[in-house]
Backbone as a chain_set.jsonl record, in Angstrom:
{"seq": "XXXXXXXXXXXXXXXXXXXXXXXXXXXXXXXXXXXXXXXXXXXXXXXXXXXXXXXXXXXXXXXXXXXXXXXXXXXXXXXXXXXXXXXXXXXXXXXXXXXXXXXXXXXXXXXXXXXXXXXXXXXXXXXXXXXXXXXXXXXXXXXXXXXXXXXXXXXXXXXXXXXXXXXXXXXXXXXXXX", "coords": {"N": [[129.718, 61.96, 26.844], [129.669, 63.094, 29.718], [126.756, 62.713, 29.966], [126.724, 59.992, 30.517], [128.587, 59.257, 32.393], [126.921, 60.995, 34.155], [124.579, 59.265, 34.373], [125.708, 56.801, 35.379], [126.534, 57.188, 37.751], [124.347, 57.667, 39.073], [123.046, 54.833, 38.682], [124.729, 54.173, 40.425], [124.156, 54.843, 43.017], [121.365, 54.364, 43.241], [121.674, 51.262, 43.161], [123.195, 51.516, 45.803], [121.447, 52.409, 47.922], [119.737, 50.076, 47.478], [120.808, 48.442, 48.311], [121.789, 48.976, 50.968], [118.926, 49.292, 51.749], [118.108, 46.331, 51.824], [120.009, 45.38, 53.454], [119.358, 46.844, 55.758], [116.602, 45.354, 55.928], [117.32, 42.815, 56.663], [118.583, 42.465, 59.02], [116.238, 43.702, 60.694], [114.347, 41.237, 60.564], [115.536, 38.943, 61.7], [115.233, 39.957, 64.312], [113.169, 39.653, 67.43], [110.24, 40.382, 67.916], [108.528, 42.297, 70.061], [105.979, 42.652, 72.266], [103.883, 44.935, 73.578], [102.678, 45.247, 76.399], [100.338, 47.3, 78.208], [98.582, 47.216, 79.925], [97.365, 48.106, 82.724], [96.312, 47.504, 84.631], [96.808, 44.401, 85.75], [96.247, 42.375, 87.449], [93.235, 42.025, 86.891], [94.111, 40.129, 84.727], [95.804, 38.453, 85.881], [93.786, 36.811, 87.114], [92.6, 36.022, 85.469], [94.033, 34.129, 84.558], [94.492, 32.468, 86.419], [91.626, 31.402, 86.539], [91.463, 29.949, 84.592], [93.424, 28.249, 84.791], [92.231, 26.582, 87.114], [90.052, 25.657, 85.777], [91.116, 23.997, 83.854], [92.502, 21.879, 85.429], [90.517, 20.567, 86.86], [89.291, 20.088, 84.824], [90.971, 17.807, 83.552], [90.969, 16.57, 86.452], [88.748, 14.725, 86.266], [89.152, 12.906, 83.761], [89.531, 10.112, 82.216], [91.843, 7.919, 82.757], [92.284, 5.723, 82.461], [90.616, 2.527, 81.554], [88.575, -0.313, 82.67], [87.204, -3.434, 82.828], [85.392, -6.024, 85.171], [84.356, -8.047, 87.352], [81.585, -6.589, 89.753], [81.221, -6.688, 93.249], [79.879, -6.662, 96.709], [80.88, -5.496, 99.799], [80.743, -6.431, 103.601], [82.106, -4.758, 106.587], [82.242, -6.837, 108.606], [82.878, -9.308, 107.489], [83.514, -12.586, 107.313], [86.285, -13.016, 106.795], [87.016, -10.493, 107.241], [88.86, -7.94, 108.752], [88.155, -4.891, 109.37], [89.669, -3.217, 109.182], [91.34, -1.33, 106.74], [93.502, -2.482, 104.154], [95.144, -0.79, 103.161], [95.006, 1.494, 104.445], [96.093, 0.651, 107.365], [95.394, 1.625, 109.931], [92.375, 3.105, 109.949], [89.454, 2.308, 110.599], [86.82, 0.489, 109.81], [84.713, -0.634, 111.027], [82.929, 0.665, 112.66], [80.923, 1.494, 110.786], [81.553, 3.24, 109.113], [81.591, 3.733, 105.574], [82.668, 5.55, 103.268], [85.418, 7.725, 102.142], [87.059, 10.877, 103.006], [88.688, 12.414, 100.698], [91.137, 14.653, 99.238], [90.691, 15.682, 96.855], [88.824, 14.349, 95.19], [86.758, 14.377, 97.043], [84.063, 13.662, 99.19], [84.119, 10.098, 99.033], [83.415, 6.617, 98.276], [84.763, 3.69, 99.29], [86.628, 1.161, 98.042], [87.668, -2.369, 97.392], [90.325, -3.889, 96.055], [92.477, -5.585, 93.195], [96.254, -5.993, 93.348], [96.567, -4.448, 90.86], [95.546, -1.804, 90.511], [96.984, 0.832, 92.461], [97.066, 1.454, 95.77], [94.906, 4.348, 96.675], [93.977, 5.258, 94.079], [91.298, 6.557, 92.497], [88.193, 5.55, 91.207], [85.532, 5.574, 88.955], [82.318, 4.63, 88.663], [79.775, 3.552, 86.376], [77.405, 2.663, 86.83], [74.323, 2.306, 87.176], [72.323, 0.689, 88.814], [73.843, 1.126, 91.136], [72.899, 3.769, 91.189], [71.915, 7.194, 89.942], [73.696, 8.629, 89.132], [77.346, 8.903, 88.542], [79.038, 7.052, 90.629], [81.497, 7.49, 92.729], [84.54, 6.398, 93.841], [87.286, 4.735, 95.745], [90.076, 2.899, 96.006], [91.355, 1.685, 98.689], [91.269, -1.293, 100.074], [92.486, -4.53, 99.365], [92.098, -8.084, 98.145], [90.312, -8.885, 96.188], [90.433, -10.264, 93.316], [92.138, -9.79, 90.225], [90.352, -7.576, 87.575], [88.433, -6.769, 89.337], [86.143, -5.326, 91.368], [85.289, -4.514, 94.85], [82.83, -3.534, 96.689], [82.757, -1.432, 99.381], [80.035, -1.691, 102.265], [77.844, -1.042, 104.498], [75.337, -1.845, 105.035], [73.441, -4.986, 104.824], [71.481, -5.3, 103.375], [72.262, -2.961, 101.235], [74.084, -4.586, 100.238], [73.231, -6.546, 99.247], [71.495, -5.175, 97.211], [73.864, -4.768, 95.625], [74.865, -6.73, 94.924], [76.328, -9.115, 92.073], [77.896, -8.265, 89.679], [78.94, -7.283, 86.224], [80.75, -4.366, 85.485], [82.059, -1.742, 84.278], [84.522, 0.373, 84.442], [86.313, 4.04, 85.054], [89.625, 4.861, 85.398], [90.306, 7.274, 87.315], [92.288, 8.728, 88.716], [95.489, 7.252, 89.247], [96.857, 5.694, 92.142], [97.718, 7.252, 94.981], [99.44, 9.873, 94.021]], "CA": [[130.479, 61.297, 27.87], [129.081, 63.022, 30.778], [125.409, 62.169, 30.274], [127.132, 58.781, 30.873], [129.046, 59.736, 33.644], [125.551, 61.027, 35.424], [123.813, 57.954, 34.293], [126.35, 55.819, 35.738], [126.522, 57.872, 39.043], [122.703, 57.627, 39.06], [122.881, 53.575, 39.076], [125.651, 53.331, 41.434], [123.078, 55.657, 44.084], [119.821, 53.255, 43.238], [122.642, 50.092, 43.75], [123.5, 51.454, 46.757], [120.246, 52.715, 48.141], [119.291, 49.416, 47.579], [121.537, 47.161, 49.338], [121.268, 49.331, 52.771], [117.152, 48.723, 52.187], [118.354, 44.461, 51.763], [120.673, 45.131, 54.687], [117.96, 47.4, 56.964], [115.944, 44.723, 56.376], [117.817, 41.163, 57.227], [118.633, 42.184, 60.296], [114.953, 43.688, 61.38], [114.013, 40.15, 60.493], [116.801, 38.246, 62.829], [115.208, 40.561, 65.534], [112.232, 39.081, 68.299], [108.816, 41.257, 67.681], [108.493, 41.823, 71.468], [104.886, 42.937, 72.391], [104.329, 45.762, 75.17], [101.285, 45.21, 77.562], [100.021, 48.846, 78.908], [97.41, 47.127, 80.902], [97.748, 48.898, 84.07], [94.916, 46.39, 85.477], [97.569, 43.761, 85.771], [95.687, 42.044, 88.554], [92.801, 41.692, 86.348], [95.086, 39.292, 84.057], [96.101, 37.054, 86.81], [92.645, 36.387, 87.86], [91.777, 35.31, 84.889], [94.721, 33.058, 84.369], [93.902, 31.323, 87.991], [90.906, 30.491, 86.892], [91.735, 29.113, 83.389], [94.121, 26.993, 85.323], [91.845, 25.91, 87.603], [89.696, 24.928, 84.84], [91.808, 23.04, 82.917], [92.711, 21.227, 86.643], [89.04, 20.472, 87.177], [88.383, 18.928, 83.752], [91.554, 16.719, 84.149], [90.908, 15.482, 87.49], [87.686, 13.727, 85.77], [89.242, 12.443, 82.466], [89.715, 8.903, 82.226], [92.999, 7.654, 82.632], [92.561, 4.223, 82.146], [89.011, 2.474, 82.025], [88.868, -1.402, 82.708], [85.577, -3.807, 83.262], [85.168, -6.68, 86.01], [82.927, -7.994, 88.481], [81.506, -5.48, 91.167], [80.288, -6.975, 94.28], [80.079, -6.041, 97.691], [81.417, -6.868, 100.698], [80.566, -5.562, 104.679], [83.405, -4.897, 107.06], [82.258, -7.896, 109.274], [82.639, -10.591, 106.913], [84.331, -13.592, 108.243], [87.431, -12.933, 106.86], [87.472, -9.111, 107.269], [89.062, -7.443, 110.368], [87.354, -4.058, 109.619], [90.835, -2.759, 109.218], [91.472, -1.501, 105.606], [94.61, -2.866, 103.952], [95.844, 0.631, 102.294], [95.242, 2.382, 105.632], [95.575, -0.174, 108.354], [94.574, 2.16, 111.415], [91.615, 3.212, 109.521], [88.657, 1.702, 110.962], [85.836, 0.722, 109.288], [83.729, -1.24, 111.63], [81.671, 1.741, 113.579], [79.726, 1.901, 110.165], [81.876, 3.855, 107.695], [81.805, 3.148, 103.948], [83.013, 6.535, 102.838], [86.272, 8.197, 102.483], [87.155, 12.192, 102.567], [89.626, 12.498, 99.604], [91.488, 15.933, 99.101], [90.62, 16.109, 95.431], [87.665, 14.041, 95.152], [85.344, 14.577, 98.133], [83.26, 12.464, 99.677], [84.049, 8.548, 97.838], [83.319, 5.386, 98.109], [85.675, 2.444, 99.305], [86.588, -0.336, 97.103], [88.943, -3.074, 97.256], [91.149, -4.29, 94.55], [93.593, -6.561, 93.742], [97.166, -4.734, 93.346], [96.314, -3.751, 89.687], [95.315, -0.682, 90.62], [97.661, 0.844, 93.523], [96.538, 2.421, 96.985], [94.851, 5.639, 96.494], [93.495, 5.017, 92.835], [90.4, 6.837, 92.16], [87.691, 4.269, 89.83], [84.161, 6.393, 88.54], [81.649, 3.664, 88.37], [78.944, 4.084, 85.874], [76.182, 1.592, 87.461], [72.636, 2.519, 87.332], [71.701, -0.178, 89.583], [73.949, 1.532, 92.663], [72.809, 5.619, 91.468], [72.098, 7.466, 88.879], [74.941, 9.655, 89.268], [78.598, 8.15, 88.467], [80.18, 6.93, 91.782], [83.276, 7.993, 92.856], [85.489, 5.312, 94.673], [88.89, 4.774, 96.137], [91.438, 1.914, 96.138], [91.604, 1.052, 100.164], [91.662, -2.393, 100.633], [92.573, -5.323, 99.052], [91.286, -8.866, 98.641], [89.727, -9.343, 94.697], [91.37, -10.927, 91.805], [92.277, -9.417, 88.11], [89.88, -6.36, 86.946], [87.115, -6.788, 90.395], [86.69, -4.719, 92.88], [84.628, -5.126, 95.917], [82.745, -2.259, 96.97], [82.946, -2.085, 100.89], [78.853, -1.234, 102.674], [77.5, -1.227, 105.966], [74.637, -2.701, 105.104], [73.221, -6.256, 104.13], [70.567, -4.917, 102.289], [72.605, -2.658, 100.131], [75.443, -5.57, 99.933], [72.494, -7.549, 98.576], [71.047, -4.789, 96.612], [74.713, -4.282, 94.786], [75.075, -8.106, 94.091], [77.492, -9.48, 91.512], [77.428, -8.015, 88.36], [80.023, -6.293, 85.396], [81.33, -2.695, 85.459], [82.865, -0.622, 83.474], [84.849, 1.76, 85.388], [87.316, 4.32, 84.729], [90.342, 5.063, 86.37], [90.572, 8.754, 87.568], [93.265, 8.942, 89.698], [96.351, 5.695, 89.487], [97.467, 5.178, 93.436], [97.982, 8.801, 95.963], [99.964, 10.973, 93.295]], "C": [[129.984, 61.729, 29.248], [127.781, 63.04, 31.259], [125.759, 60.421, 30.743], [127.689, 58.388, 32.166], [127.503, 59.943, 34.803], [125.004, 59.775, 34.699], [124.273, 56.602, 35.433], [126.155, 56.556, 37.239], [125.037, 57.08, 39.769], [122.379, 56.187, 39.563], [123.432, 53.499, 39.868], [124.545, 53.848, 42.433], [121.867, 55.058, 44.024], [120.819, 52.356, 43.446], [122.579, 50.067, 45.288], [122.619, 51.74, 48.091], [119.615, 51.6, 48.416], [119.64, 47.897, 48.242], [121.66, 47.826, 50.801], [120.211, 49.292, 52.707], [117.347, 47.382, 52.376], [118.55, 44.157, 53.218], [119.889, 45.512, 56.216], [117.293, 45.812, 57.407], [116.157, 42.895, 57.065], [117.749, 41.44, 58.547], [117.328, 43.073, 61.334], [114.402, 42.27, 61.597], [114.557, 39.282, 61.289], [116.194, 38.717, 64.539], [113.713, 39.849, 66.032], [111.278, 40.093, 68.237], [108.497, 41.232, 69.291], [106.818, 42.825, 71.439], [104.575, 43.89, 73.937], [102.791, 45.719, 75.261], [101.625, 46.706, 78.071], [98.714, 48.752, 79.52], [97.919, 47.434, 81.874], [97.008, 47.764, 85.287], [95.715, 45.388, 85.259], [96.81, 42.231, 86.607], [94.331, 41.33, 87.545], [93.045, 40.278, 85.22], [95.495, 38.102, 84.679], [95.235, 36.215, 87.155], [91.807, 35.615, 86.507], [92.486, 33.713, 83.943], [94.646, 32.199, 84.98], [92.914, 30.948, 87.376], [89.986, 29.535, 85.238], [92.599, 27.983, 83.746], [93.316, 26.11, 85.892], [91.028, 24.85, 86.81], [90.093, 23.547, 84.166], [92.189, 22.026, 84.324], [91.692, 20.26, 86.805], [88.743, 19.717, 85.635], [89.474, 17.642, 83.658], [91.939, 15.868, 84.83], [89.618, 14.476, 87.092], [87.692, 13.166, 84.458], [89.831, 11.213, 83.102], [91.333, 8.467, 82.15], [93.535, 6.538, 82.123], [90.965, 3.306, 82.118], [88.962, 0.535, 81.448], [87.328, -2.243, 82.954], [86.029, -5.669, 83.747], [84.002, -6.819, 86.575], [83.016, -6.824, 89.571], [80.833, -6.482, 91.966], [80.367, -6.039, 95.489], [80.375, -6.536, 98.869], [81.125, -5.659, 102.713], [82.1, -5.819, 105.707], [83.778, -5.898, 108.104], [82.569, -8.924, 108.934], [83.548, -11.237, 107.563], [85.934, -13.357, 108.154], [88.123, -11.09, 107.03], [87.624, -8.808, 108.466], [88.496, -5.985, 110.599], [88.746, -3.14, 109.691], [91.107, -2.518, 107.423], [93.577, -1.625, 105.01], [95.575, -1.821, 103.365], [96.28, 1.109, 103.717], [94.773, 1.683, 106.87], [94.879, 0.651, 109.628], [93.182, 3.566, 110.644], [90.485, 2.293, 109.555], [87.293, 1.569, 110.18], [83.971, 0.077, 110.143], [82.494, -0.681, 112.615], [80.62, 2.084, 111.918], [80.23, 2.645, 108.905], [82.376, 3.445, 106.495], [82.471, 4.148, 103.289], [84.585, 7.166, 102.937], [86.823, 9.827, 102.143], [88.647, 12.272, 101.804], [89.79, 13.763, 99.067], [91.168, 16.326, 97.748], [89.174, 15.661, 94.937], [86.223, 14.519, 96.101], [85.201, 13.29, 98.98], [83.092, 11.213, 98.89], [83.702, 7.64, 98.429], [84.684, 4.579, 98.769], [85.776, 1.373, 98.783], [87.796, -1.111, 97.399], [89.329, -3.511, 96.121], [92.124, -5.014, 94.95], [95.049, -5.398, 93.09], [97.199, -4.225, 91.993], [96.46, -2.476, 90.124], [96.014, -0.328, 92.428], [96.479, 1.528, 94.59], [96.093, 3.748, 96.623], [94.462, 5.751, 95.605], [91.71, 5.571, 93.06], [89.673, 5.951, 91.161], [86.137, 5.348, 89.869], [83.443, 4.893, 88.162], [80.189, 3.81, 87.977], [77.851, 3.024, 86.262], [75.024, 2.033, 87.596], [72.098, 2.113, 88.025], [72.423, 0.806, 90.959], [73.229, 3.28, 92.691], [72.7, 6.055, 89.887], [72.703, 8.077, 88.154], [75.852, 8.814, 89.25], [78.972, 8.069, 89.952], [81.043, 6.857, 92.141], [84.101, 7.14, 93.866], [86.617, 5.394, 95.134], [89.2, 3.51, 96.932], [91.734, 1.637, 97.59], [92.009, -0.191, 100.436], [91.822, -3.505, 99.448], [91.593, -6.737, 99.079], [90.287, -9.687, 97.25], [91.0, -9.858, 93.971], [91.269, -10.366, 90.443], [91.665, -7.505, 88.181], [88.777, -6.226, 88.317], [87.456, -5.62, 91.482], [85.208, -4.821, 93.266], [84.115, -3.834, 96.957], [82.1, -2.326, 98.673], [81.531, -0.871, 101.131], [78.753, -1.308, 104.142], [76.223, -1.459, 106.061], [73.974, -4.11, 104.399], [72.657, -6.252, 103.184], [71.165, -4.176, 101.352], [73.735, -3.643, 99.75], [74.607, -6.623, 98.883], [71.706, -6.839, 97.327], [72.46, -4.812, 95.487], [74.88, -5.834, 94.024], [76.089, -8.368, 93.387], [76.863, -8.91, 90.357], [78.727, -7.508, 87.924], [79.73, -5.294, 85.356], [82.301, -2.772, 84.792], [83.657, 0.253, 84.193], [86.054, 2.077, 85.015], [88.054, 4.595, 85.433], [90.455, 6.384, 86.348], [92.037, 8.999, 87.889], [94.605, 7.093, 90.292], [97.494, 6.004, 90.758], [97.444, 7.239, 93.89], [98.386, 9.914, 95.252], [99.651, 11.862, 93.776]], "O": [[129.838, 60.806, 30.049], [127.459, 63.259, 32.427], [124.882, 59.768, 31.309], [127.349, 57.429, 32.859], [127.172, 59.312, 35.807], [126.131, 59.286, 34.621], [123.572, 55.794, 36.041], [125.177, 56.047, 37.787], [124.871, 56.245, 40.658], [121.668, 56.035, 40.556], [122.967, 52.64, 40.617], [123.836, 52.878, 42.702], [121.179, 55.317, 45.011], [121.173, 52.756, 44.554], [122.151, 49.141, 45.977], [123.015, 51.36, 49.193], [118.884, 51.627, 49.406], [119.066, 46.841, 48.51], [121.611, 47.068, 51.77], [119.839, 49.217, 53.878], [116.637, 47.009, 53.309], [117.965, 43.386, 53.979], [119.814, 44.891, 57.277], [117.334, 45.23, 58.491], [115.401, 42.134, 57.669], [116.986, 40.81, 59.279], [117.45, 43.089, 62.558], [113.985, 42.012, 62.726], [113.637, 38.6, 61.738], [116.491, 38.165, 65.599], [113.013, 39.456, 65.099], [111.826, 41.065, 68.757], [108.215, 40.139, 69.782], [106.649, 43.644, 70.536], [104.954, 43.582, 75.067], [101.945, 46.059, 74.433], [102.736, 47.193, 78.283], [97.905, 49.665, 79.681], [99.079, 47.058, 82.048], [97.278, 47.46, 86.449], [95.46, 45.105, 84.088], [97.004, 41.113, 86.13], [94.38, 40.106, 87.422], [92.108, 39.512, 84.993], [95.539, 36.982, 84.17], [95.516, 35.063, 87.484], [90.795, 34.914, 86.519], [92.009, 32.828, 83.233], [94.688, 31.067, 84.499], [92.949, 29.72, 87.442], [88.928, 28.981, 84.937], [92.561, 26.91, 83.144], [93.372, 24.94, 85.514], [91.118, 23.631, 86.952], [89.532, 22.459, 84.039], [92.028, 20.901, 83.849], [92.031, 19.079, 86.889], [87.928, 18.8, 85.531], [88.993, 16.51, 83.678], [92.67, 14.899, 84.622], [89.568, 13.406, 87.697], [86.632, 12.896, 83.894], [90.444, 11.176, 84.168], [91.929, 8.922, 81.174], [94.617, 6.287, 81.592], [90.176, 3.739, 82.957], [89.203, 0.13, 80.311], [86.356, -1.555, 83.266], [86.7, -6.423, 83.042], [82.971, -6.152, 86.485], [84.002, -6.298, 90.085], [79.916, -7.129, 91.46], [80.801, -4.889, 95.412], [80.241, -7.728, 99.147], [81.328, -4.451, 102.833], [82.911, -6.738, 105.605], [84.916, -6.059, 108.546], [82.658, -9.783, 109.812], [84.347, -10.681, 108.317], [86.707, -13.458, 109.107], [89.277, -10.669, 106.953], [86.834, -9.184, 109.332], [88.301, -5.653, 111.769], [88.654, -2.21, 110.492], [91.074, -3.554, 106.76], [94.545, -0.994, 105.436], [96.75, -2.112, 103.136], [97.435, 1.156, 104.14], [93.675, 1.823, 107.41], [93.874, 0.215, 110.19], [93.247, 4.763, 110.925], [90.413, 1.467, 108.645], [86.686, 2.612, 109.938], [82.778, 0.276, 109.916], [81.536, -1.265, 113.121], [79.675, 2.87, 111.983], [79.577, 2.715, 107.864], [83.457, 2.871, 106.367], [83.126, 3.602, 102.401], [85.012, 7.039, 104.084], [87.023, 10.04, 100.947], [89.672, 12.171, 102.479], [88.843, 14.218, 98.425], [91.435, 17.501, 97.5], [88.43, 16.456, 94.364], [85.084, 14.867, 95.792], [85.921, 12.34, 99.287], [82.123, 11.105, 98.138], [83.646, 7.96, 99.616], [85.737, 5.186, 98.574], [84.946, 0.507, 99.058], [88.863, -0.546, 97.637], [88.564, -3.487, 95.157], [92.62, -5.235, 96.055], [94.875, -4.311, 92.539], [98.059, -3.349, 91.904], [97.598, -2.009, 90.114], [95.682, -0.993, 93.409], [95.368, 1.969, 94.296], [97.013, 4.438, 96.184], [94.173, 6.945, 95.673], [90.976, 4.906, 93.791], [90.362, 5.527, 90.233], [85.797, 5.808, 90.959], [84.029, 4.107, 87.418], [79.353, 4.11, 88.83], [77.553, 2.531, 85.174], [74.835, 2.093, 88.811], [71.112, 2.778, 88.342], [71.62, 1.222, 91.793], [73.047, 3.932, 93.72], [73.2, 5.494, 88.912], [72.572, 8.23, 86.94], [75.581, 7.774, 89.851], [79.226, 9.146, 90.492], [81.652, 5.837, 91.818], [84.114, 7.685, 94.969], [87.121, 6.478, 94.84], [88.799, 3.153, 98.039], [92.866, 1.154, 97.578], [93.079, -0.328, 101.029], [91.133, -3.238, 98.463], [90.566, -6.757, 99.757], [89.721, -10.776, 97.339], [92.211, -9.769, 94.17], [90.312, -10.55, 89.69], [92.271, -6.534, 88.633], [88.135, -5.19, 88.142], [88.443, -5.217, 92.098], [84.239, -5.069, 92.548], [84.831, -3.293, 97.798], [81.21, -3.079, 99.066], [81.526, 0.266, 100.658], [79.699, -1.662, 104.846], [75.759, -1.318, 107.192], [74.134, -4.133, 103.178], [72.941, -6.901, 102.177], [70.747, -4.535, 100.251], [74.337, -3.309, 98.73], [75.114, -7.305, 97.992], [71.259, -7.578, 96.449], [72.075, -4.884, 94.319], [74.992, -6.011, 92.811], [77.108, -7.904, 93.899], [75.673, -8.987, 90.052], [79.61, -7.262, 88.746], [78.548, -4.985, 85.204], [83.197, -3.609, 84.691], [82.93, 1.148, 84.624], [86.903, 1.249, 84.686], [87.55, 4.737, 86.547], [90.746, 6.828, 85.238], [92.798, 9.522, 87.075], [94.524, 6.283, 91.216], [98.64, 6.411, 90.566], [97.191, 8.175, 93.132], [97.9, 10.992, 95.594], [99.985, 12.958, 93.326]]}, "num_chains": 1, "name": "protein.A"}
């Protein structure tokens, strides 16, 4: 009877042994694994987050947003019906000669007109071989085409005549000022 007695003792102490290991462990599991940084070089860390951001900034200001195909022509800021005034940015002159526009994200672009498809401020990459062999970078200024066209504004006859009428491809970078 009391080898039975310790036997029985014996199980209740592995039983019980073994439901505070069950219980230890549920609620380790319930708990958030928190992770301790002991980089002291903190600074180091930031600098390399800036310029993983920037990255990722920089490859999404040149992904396609939208990519449409029309006629390209060209058009000078004298033409009969042009006042040399662009329709995005009326006191924006174009008639001393400038084709170009300085764009805070882009650079140095291009001017194109469009019809209101594409809003004011719309970035278009235009893959043309005939104007460069480098993609050309554009922007949405003036108005004045119909549908998918745009109308790439020159200041001279000879490149107005070198750009001619033809189809493009072009993607949209940038849809209106955002």
């Amino acid at each position: 009877m009391l080898s039975i007695l310790k036997t029985t003792k014996k199980l209740l102490q592995i039983a019980l042994l073994l439901l505070l290991v069950i219980f230890v462990e549920s609620n380790n599991n319930s708990k958030e694994t928190k992770v301790l940084n002991d980089n002291y070089n903190k600074s180091i860390d930031l600098a390399t987050m800036a310029m993983k951001l920037k990255e990722d900034i920089a490859n999404d200001l040149y992904s396609a947003k939208d990519t449409f195909t029309g006629d390209l022509t060209s058009y000078l800021p004298t033409c009969p019906l042009c006042s040399g005034k662009l329709a995005c940015l009326p006191k924006y002159n174009v008639l001393d000669g400038t084709e170009t526009y300085n764009d805070i994200s882009y650079g140095k672009v291009q001017i194109v007109a469009s019809s209101k498809n594409l809003p004011c401020g719309s970035i278009v990459r235009l893959n043309k071989t005939k104007l460069s062999d480098d993609p050309v970078f554009a922007i949405v200024l003036d108005r004045g085409v119909l549908g998918q066209d745009l109308d790439l504004l020159t200041s001279s006859m000879d490149y107005a005549r070198m750009v001619g009428r033809s189809v493009v491809t072009y993607d949209v970078l940038r849809n209106g000022w955002q």
